[in-house]
N, C-alpha and C positions, 0 to 999 in steps of 0.2 A: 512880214516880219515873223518869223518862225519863235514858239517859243521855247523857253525853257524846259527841257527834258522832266517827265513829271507834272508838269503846269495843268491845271485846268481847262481846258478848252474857253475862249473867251466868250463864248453867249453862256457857257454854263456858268461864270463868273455872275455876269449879267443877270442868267435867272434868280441865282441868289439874293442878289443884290435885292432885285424887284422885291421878292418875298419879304427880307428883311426890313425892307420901305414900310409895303406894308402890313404887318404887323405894327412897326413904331406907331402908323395912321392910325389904326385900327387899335390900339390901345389910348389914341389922343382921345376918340371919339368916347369911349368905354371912360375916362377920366371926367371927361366932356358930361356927361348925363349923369354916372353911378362915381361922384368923387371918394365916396366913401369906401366904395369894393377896393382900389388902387393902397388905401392903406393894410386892408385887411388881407391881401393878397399878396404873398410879398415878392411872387414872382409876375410876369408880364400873363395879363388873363387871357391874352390871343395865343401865349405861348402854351399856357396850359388848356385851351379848349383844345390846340392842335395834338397835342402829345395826349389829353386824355381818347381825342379817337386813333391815335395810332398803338396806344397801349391797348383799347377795344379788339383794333384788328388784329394787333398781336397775337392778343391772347386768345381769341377766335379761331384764327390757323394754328395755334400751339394746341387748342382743344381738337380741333380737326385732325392731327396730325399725332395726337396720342389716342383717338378715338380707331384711326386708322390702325396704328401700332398693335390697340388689345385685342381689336378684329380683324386682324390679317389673319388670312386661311395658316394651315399646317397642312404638309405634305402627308401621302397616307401609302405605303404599301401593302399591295395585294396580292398574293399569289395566282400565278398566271394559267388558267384552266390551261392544258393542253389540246385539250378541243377542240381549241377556237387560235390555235396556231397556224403558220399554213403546213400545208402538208402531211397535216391527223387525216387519220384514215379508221373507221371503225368498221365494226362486224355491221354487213347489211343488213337489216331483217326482212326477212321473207314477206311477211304479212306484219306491219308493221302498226302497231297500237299502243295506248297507256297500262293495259291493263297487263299482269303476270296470272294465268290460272295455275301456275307452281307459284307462286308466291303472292297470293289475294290484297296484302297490304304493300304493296309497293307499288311505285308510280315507276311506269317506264320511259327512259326521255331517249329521244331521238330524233334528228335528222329529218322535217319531212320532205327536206329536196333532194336527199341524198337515202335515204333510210338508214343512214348510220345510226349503231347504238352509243349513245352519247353517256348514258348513269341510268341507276337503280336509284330510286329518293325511297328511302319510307316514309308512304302515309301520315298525316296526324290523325290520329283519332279523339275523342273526347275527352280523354285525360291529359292526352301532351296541348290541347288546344286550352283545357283548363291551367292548366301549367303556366301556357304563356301567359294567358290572362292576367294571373296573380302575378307574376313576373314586371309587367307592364304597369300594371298598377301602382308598386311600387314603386319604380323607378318615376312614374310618374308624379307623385307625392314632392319630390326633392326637384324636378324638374320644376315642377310650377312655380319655385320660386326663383327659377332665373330670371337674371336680368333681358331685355328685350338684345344688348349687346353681348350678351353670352349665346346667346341664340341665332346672330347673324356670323359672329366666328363659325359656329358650325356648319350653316349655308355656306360659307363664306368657304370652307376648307369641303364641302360637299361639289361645289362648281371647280374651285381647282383640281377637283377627284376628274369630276366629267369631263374638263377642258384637256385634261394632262392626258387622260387616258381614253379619250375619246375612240379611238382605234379599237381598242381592246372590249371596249363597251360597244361597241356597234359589231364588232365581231361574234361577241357572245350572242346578241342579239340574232342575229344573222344565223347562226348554227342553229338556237332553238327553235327558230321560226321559220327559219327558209327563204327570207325577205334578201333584197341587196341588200350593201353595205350602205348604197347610194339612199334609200331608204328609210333604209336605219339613220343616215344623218341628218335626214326632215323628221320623221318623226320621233324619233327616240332624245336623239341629242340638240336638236334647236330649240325641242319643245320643251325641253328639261332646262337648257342653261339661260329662258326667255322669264320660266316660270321661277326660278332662282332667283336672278338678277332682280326682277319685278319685287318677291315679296323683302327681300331684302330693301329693296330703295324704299319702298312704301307700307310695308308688314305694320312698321309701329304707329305711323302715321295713323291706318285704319284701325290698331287695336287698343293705341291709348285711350283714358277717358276722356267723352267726348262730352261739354255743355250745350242741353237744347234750350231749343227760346223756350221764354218760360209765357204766364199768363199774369193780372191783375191783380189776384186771387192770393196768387204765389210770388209777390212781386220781392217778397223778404228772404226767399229761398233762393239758392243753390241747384238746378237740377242737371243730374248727370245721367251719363249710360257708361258704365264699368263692363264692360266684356271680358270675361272672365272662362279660363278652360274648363272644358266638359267632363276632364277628366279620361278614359281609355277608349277610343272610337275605333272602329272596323272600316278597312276599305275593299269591300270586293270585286276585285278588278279585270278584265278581260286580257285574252291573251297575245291579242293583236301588235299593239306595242308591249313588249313585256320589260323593255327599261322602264318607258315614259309611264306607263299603266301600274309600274309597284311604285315609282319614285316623286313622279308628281304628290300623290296624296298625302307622301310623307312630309314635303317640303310647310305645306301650309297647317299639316296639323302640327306638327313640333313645335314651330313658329306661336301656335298659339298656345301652347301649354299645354299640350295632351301630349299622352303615349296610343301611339297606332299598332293595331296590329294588319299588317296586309295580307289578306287570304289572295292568294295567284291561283290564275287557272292551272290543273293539271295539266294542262297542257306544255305548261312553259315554267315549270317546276324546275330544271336545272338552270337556267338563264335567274329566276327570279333568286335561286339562294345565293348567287354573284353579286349578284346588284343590293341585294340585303344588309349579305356581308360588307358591301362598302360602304352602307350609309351608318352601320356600326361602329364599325373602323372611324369615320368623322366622328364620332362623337365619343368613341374612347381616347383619342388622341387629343381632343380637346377638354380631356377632364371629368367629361358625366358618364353616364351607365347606358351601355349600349342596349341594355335588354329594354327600353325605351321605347325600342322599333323590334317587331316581331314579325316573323315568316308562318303562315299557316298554308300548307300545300297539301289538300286533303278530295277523297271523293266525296260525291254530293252527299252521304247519306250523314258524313258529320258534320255537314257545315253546319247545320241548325245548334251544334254546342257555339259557336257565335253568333248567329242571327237571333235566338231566342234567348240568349245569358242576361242578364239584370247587373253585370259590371260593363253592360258595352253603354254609351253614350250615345252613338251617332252611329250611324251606317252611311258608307256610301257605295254606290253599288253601279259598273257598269259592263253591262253584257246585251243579253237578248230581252225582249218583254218578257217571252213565257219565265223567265228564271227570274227576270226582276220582281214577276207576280207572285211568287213564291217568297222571294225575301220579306219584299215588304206584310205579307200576310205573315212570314212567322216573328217580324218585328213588333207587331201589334201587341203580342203577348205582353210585353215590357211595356207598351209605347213608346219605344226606342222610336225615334227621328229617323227618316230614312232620304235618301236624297238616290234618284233615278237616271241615270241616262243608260236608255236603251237604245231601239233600232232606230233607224234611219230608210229615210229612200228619197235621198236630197235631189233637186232639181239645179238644173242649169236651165234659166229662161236666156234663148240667144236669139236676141231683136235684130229685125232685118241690117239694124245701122253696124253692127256690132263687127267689130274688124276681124276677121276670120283667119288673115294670114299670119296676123302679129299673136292671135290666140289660143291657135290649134295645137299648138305645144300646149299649153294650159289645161286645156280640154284631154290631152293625153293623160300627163299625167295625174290628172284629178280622176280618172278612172283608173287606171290600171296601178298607180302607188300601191307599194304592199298587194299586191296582186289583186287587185280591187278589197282588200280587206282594212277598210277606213272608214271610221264611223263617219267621216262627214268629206266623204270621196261623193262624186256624183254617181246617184245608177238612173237618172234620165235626164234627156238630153234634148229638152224642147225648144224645136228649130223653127224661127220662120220660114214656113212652105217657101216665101221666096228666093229664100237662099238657102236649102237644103240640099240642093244638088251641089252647089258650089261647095257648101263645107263637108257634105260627101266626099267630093270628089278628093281633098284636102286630109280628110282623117283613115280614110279604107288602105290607102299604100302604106300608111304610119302602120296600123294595125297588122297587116298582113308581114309586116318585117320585124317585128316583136318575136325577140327569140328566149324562150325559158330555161332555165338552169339554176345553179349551183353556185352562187356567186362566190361563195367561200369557195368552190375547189374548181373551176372553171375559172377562173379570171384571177392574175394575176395582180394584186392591189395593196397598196401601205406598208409598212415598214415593220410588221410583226416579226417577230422571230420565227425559222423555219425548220420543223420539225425533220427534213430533208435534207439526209447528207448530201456533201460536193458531187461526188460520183452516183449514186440514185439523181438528185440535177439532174446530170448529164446524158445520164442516159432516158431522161425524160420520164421517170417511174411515177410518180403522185405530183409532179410540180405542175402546177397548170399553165396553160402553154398561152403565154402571152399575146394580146389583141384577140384572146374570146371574147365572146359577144356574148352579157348578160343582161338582158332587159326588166325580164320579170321574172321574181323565184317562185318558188310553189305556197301552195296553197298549206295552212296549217293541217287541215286531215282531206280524206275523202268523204268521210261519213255524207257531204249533202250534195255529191257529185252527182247522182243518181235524181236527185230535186230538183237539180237544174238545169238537166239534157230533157226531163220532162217537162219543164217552166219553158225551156225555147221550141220543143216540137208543138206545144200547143199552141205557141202564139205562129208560129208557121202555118198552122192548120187553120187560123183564124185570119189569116190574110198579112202575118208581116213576113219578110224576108230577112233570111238568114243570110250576110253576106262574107263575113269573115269567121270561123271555128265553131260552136255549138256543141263542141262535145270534151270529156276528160283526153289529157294529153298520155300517152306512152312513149317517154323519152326514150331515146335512145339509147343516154346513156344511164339516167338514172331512172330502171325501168321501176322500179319499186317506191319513187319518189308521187308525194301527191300535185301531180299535175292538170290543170283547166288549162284548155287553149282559148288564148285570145281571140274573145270573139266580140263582133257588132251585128247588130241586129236592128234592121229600120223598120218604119211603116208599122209599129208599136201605139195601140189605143189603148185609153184609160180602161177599160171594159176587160183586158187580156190581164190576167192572174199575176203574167211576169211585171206589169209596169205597177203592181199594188205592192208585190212581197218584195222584202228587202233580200237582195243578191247576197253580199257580201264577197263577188269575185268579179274576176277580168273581163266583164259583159257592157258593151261601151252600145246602152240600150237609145234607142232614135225616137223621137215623136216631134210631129208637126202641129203648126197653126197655123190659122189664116189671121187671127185679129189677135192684139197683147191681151181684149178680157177671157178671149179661150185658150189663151198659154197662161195666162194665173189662175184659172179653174181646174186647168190640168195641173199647174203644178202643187193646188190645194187638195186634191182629187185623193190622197193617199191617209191613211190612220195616221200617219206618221208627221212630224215638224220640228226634225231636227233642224239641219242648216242647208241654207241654199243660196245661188247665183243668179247674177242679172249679167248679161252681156249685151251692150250697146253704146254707141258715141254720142248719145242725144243725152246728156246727163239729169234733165228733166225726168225725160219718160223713165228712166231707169229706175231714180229716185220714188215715180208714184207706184210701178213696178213693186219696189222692193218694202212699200208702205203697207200693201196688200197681201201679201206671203205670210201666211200661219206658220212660223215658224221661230226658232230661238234664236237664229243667226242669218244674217244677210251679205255676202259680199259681192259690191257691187263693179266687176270687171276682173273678178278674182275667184279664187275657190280657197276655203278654208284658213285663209291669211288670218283674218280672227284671231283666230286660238297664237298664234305669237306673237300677240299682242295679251298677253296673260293682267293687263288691267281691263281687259272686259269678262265678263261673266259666259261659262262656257254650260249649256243645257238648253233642254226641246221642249215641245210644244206636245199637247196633244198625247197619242200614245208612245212616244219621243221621250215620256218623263218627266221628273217636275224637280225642283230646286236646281239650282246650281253651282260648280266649282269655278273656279279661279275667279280673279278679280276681288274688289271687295265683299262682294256679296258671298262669293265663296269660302274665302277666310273667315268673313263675319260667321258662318253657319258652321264654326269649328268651335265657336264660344257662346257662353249661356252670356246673354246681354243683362245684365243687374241695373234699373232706374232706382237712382240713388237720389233722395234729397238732405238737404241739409238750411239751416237757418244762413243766412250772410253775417249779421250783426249779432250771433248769440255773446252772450246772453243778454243782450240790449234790448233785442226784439225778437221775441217770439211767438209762435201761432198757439192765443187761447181759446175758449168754449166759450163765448158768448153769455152773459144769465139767461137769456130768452131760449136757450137750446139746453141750459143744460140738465141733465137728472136732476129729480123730479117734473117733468113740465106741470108749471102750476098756474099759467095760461097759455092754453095750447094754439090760440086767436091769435096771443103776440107773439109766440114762434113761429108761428104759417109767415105771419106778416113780416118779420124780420126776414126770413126765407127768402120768402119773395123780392124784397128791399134788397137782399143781396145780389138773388140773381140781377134784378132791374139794372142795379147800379155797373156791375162788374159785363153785361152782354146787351144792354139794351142797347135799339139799333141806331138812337138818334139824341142829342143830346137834352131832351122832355125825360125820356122814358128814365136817365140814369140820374137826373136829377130830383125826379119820383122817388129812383131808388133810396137815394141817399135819405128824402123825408121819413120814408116809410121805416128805415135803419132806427134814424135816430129815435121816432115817436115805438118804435117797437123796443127800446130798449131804454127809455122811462119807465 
C-alpha cells in the first residue's frame, strides 16, 4: 500500500513511536523512586535530561562553528618578483659572488645554477639591526597579550599564504638557491604547511597552564607552570631551505608571544625578503603590527650586534659547527640561551634483510635532494658486504643518469605567468623546451668544491674507488653556474677524512660490514649525531639497531620522514648540537616556564610558621625535633617511621 505523498516513511513512524514509549516508561520509573522530583519538575525529566544534552551539543558546534568563523585565514596579496616568472632572463656574471668591491655594503643575489643577476640588497649593519630590534620589541609588548585564537588566525591566514601560493614560493626558492622545484616542494613547502598545521592543532594545548602532581607537604596548594613569552628572540638560520629555514622559526615563536628577528644567510637574501614580506602581509591583514617579524640580511662582521645584544632572549642557530661555535661563545656575554643544530654526516645502516628494490629510489633521493645539501640527507651508506654488490649493482645506473641544470629555465613546469611574448615562444628564444630533463640543480657556491675533489682523491688513494663523477661539473649550458657532478664512491673506511667530514653535496658515499655490531660502530664512528637510518624486514633487529645510534633521530625503513611529523622534537647529538625545535619541547623552549603556586581553600587554609621554627628559636632541640618529625612523617619509607613522625611533630610542638 503506497502512502500518502508527504507521509512518513512507516518504520520512521515506528521509531518514534518506540522513543515515545519509552520515555512515558522511563518517567514511570523516575515517579516510581523520586515521587517528589515529578511535582517539582513540571515538564517529563526524561524529556528534559534529553533536550538538556542536545542543547550541550548544540551549543558545542555553535562554539565550534564561531570559533571557526573568527579564525578563518584572510587572503593576502603579494607582488610577484619577476625573477621568478618563467622566461626572466638576467645579466650572467662572469665570476659570480655575494660580495660588490664598488659597493662594500651590498649583498649580491644571484642565480647559482644559472649565474643570473637576480638584486643588489643593502647590508644591515649595526644601526639598522638596532633599529629592528627596538621595532620588534615594541610590537612585541601588545602582542603578548593576544589571545592564543588571535594567533592561530594568523597561522591560519599564514598556510593559506603557502597552500595558495605554493608555486610562487618554491619558485622563488628555486631561483635563489638553484634546487628543483621538485625540491622545493619537500623541503620548503611540506615542511612548512606540516609545521603550521601541527602548532596550530596543538600550540595551546602545550602552552596553556599546565597543573603538576603536587606532594604531602603542599597538599593545600595549587601548583602550576605558566609559560610565559621571552619576549624578542633571534633565529639564525642556514641557507639551504631558504623558505623553510626563515619561516619555520617564525611559526612557533609568534605562537608563543615573542617578536623574532630572522637573520638569513647572505646567501639567500633576496628569496628570504619575499617570504618576510609575506609573513608581514599575514599579520597586517589580520590587525597586528607586522614589524613583529624582522629581516636581518647582513655580513658576518655585524651579526655580533644580535648575537651579543641584552634585548635578544633566545637564539637559535642553524648552520655549520665552526659558526655555531662562534655564536654561542658570543651569546655568553648576555647568557642569552642558545639552542644548536649543526652539521651532520647521517648514516643509512642497510641490513642484509633490507629490500633493495622497493628502496633504492629512497636511497637516491635521501642523498642527492637539494643536491646533497640537507642537513639530515645521508652522506654514508653502510651496506651489508652481502648484499653490496646487489644494491651496487641497483644505484650506479640511477647515478650515472642524473642530469644537472636549471630547473627554472630548463624545464617547463606550473602555471606561472610568462615573461615570454607569443612569438619569442615560437621562435623558441628563453622558453624552455619542454620534456628537459632536471634531476639535480646546483649547488649554492663553489667556495668547497676544491675540498671535495681533494676529500675523494684521497680516499682513492687509500683503497676506495671512485665509480660515478668526483669532480665540479662545467655545464654546458650554464657554464658559470655552480655545478658538482654526481658522484658515488665505494669501498669508503671509517679511517678515510671523507667518511668523518660532513659533504654537504651529491656524493652517494659506500661502506661495508660483515656483522650489524660493526655497522653501528661505524655508524657511531663520526663527531657527529644528527639523524639516521635503519633499513631491514626483520623489524626486531632494526628496532635494537636503532636503540644503539648516537644520535637525535632514527628512521627506521625511511629517511628523514621525522621532521613531517613536526610533533616530534627536531635536533642532534654530540657535535650535531644541543636543544631542540619543533614538537613540544621546541615550542616549550620559545617560553620562560613560571612554577606558580597558590593556596586551594584561601583563605580557610593557609601555610603557617610553626612556634618551634619561628624567629627567635628559643629551643633549638625542639626545632631540630619538629624538623625531623616532619620530614619522618611527610617521606618516611614505611608506615613506623611516619607514625614516629607524627609523635615527634606533636611533642616538639608542646
Amino acid at each position: 500500500m503506497l502512502e500518502p505523498a508527504g507521509s512518513p516513511p512507516a518504520y520512521s513512524s515506528q521509531l518514534v513511536n518506540k522513543f515515545v514509549d519509552l520515555v512515558k516508561q522511563n518517567d514511570q520509573l523516575i515517579d516510581r523512586y523520586f515521587p517528589t522530583l515529578q511535582q517539582r519538575v513540571p515538564v517529563s525529566p526524561t524529556s528534559l535530561l534529553v533536550g538538556s544534552i542536545l542543547t550541550f551539543f548544540i551549543s558545542h558546534l555553535f562554539n565550534r562553528f564561531i570559533t571557526a568563523l573568527v579564525e578563518s585565514p584572510l587572503p593576502i596579496k603579494l607582488s610577484v618578483p619577476e625573477q621568478a616568472l618563467k622566461g626572466w632572463k638576467g645579466k650572467i656574471l662572469e665570476n659570480p659572488g655575494i660580495t660588490s668591491e664598488s659597493s662594500p655594503g651590498t649583498i649580491v643575489c644571484y642565480d647559482p645554477a644559472t649565474a643570473y643577476h637576480i638584486a643588489d640588497i643593502k647590508a644591515d649593519d649595526e644601526v639598522s639591526i638596532k633599529l629592528k630590534i627596538s621595532k620588534a620589541k615594541q610590537a612585541q609588548l601588545r602582542w603578548s597579550k593576544t589571545s592564543f585564537g588571535q594567533r592561530r588566525k594568523v597561522l591560519n591566514t599564514f598556510q593559506k599564504w603557502v597552500v595558495d601560493d605554493m608555486e610562487m614560493i618554491a619558485r622563488v626558492a628555486a631561483r635563489d638557491t638553484g634546487k628543483t622545484a621538485i625540491d622545493a616542494a619537500f623541503g620548503e613547502l611540506l615542511t612548512t604547511c606540516s609545521k603550521l598545521a601541527w602548532v596550530t592543532s596543538n600550540g595551546e594545548k602545550v602552552l596553556r597552564p599546565e597543573t603538576r602532581p603536587n606532594n604531602l607537604l603542599n597538599a593545600h596548594k595549587i601548583c602550576e607552570v605558566w609559560h610565559e613569552p621571552l619576549g624578542v628572540v633571534v633565529a639564525c638560520v642556514s641557507w639551504n631551505y631558504s623558505a623553510h629555514n626563515t619561516m619555520g622559526p617564525i611559526i612557533s615563536s609568534i605562537f608563543a608571544g615573542n617578536a623574532i628577528i630572522v637573520k638569513a644567510s647572505e646567501l639567500v637574501a633576496w628569496s628570504a625578503k619575499y617570504f618576510i614580506e609575506g609573513v608581514r602581509e599575514c599579520l597586517r591583514v589580520c590587525g597586528h603590527d607586522p614589524e613583529l617579524v624582522q629581516l636581518v640580511t647582513c655580513f658576518p662582521e655585524a651579526a655580533e650586534s644580535l648575537t651579543k645584544s641584552d634585548q635578544i632572549a633566545h637564539i637559535t642557530f642553524i648552520g655549520s659547527e665552526e659558526v655555531g661555535r662562534k655564536v654561542a661563545m658570543a651569546a655568553t656575554k648576555e647568557l642569552t640561551p642558545v639552542t644548536l643544530e649543526l652539521g651532520g654526516k647521517d648514516p643509512a645502516i642497510i641490513l642484509e634483510s633490507a629490500d633493495l628494490k622497493f628502496f633504492n629510489s629512497t636511497f637516491m633521493r635521501s642523498c642527492f635532494q637539494g643536491a646533497g645539501q640537507n642537513c639530515i640527507g645521508i652522506e654514508r651508506f653502510i651496506v651489508s658486504s652481502k648484499i653490496v654488490d646487489k644494491f651496487l649493482s641497483l644505484i650506479v645506473p640511477r647515478v650515472k643518469s642524473i642530469r644537472c641544470g636549471s630547473f627554472m629555465d630548463d624545464v617547463d613546469f606550473g602555471h606561472a605567468p610568462s615573461l615570454v611574448k607569443s612569438q619569442d615562444a615560437k621562435k623558441g628564444g628563453a622558453k624552455a623546451v619542454q620534456g628537459d630533463q632536471v634531476d639535480c640543480g646546483a649547488m649554492i657556491t663553489d667556495a668547497r668544491f676544491g675540498r671535495l675533489e681533494q676529500l675523494i682523491q684521497d680516499a682513492v688513494k687509500q683503497g676506495a674507488e671512485l665509480v660515478v663523477g668526483g669532480k665540479r661539473l662545467k655545464h654546458e649550458k650554464w657554464a658559470n653556474g655552480h655545478y658538482f657532478q654526481p658522484t658515488l664512491i665505494t669501498g669508503v673506511t671509517s679511517e678515510m677524512k671523507i667518511a668523518q667530514e660532513e659533504l654537504f653535496a651529491p656524493i652517494f658515499l659506500v661502506m661495508s660490514f660483515e656483522t650489524v655490531e660493526q655497522a653501528v660502530e661505524i655508524a657511531n664512528s663520526t663527531r657527529y649525531g644528527l639523524g639516521s637510518s635503519v633499513f631491514g624486514n626483520n623489524k626486531e633487529e632494526c628496532q635494537k639497531v636503532a636503540e644503539r645510534l648516537k644520535c637525535g633521530m632514527v628512521n627506521i625503513n625511511d629517511f628523514g620522514v621525522s621532521y613531517l611529523n613536526q610533533g616530534l622534537p627536531f635536533g642532534g647529538f654530540k657535535k650535531s648540537g644541543y636543544g631542540r625545535f619543533a614538537g613540544p619541547e621546541g615550542l616549550l623552549s620559545m617560553t620562560n616556564p613560571k612554577s606558580v603556586t597558590r593556596n586551594r581553600f584561601d583563605p580557610l587554609i593557609r601555610t603557617g610558621i610553626p612556634p618551634p621554627l619561628d624567629y627567635p628559636l628559643h629551643q633549638p632541640s625542639k626545632s631540630w625535633n619538629f624538623v625531623k618529625g616532619l620530614i619522618l612523617f611527610a617521606y618516611g619509607l614505611n608506615l613506623k617511621s611516619r607514625l614516629k613522625g607524627i609523635l615527634d611533630l606533636i611533642l616538639a610542638g608542646i
